[in-house]
ZALOFI-546339 format. One record per residue: z negated, x, y negated of N, C-alpha, C, O in turn. Coordinates in pm, whole numbers, plus 50000, padded with zeros to 5 digits. Layout:
<kolros>
    n.pz    n.px    n.py   ca.pz   ca.px   ca.py    c.pz    c.px    c.py    o.pz    o.px    o.py
       Z       X       Y       Z       X       Y       Z       X       Y       Z       X       Y
...
</kolros>
This chain:
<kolros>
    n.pz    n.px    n.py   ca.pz   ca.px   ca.py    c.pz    c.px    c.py    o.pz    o.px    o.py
   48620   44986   50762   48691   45012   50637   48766   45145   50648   48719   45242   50707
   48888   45142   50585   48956   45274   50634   48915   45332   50522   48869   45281   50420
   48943   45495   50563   48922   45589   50388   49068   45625   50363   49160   45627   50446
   49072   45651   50242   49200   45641   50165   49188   45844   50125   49085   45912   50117
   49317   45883   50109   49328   46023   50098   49242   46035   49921   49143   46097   49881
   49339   45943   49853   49356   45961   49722   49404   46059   49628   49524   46088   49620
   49299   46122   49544   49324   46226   49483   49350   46345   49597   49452   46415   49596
   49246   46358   49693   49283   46450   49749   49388   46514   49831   49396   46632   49864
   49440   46449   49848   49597   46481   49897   49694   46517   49818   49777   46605   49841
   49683   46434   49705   49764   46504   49560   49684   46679   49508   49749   46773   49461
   49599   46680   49524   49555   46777   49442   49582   46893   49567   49564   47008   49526
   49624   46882   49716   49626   46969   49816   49803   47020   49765   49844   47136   49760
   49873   46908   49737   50008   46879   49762   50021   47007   49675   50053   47120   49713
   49993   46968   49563   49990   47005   49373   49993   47166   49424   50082   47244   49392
   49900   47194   49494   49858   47309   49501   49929   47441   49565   49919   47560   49533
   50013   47369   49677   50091   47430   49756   50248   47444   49722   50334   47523   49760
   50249   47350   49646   50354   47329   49552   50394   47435   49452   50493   47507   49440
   50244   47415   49363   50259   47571   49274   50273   47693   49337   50323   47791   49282
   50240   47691   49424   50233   47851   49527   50396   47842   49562   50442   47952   49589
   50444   47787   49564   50620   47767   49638   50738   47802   49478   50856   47836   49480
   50665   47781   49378   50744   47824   49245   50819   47980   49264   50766   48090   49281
   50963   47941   49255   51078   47989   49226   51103   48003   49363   51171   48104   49380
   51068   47928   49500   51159   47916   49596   51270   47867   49582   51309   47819   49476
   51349   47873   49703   51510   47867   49660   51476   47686   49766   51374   47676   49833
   51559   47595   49758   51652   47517   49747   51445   47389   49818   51340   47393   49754
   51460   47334   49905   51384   47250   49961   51231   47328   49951   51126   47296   49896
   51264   47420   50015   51120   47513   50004   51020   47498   49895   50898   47483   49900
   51096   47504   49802   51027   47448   49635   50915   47319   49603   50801   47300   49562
   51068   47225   49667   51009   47097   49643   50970   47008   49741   50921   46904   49698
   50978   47020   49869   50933   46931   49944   50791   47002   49998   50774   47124   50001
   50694   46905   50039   50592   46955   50088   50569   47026   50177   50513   47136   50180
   50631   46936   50287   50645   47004   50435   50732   47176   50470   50708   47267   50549
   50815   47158   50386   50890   47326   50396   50803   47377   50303   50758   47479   50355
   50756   47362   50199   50700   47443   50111   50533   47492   50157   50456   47581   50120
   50529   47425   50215   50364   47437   50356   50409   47621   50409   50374   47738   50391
   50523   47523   50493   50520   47667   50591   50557   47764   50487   50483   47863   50478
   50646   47756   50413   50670   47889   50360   50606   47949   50238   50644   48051   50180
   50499   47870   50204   50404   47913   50182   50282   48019   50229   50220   48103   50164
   50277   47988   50333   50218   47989   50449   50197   48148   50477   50100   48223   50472
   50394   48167   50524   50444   48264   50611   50430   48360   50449   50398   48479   50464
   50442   48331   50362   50461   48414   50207   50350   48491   50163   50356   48586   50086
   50221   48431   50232   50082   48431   50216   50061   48580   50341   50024   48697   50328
   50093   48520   50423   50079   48645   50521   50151   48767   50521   50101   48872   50561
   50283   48756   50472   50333   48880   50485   50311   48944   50328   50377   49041   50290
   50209   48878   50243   50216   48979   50158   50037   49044   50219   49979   49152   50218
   50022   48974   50242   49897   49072   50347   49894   49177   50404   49836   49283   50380
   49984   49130   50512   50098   49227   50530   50099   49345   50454   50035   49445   50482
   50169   49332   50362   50274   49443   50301   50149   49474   50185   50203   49525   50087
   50035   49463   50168   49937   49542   50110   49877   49605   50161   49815   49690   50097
   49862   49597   50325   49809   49700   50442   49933   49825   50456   49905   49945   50450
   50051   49782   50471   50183   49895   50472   50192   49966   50307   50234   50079   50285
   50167   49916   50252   50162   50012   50099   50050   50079   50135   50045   50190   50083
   49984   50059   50186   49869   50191   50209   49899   50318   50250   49872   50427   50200
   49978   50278   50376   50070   50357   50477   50125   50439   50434   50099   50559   50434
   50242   50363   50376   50379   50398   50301   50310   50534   50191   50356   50647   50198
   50205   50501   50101   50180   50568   50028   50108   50708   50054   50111   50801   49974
   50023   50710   50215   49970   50807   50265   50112   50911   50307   50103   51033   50303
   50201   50860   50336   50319   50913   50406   50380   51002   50308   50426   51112   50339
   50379   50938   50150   50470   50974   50056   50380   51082   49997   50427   51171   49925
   50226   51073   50032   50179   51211   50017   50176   51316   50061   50182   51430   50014
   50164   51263   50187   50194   51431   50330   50290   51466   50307   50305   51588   50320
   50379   51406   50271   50564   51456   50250   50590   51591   50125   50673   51683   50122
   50465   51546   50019   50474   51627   49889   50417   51700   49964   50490   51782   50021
   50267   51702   49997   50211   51809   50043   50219   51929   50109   50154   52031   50086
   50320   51907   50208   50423   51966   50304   50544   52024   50264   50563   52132   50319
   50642   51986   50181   50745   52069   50133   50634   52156   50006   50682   52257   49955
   50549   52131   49979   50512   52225   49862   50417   52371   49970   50410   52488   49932
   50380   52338   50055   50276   52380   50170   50396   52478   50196   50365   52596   50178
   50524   52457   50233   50587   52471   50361   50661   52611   50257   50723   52703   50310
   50639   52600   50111   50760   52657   50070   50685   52831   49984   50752   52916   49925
   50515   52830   50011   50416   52898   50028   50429   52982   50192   50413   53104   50190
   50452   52928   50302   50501   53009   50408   50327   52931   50507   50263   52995   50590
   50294   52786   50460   50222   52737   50568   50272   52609   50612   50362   52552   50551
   50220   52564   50712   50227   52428   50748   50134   52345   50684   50029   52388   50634
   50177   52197   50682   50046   52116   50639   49945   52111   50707   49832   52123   50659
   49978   52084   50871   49845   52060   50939   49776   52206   50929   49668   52182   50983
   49773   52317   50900   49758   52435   50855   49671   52464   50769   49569   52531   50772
   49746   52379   50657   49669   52352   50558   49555   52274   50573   49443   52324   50587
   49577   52152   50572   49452   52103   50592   49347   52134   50668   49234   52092   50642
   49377   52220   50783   49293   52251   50878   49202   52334   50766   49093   52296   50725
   49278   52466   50720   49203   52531   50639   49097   52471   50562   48975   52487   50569
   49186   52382   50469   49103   52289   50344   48951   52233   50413   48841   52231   50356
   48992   52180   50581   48866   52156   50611   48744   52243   50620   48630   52197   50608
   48775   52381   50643   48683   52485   50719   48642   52525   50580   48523   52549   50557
   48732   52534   50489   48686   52558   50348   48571   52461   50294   48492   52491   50204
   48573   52362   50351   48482   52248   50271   48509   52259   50132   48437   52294   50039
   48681   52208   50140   48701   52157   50002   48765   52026   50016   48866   51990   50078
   48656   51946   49922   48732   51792   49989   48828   51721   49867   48783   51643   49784
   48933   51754   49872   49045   51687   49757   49144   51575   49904   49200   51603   50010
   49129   51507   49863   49202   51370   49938   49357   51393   49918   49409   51441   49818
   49408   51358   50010   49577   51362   50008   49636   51314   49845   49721   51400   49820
   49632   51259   49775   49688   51198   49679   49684   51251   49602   49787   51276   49540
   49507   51320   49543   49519   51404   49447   49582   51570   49525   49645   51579   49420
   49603   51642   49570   49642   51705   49631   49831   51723   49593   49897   51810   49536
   49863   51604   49654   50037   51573   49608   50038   51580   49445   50129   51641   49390
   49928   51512   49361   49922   51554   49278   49915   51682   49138   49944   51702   49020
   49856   51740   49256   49874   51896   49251   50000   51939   49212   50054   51964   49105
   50033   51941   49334   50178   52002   49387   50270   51978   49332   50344   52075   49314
   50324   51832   49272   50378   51818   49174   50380   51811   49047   50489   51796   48991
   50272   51819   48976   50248   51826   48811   50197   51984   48770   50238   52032   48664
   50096   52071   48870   50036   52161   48866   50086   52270   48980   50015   52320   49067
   50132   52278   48972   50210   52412   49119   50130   52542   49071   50076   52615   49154
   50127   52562   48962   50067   52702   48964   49941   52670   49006   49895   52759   49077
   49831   52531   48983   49712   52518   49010   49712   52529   49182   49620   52591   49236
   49807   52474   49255   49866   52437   49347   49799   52564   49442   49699   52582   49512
   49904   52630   49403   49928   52784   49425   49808   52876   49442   49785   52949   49538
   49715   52857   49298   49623   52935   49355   49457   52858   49413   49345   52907   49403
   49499   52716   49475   49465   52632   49561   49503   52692   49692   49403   52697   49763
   49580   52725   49734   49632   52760   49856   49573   52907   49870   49500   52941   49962
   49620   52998   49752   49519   53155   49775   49394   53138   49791   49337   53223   49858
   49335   53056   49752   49161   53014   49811   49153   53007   49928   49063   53061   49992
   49234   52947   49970   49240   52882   50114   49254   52964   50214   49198   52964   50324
   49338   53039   50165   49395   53157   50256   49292   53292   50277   49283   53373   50369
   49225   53279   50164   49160   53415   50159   49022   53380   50216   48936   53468   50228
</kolros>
């Protein structure tokens, strides 16, 4: 006796289908293109939630560094310090600093220094 897909093939179809909403032209509606590019849509936003990590570590050293740089240190400088200091503020809040709080900033860095 053969087995029959039935529901389950509709409810796979259904599924991959919804995931393909507001593709442009075949991608949308046919199964087979809407598979792969589904697929490939799935991965590169994987992707691109590992590179926003990146991207965002980058866009902190960057603050950190023109605000560092314009005090008369370097970043890696800095941080070196920050380490020996055993003061542990993470890159982000740090950029944070630097841009909302400069005077806090500031006498963040005279700690450091002294």
């Amino acid at each position: 006796m053969r087995v029959k897909t039935g529901i389950v093939r509709r409810r796979r179809h259904k599924k991959i289908l919804k995931l393909a909403k507001g593709f442009y032209q075949r991608r949308h509606s046919t199964f087979k293109n809407a598979e792969e590019s589904v697929r490939r849509a799935l991965a590169n936003a994987y992707v691109g939630r590992k590179e926003r990590k990146r991207q965002f570590r980058r866009l902190w050293i960057a603050r950190i560094n023109a605000a560092v740089r314009e005090n008369g240190l370097t970043y890696s400088q800095f941080i070196n310090l920050l380490k020996q200091k055993n003061i542990l503020l993470n890159r982000k809040m740090l950029s944070e600093l630097a841009i909302n709080n400069p005077e806090n900033f500031k006498a963040l860095l005279d700690k450091v220094r002294t």
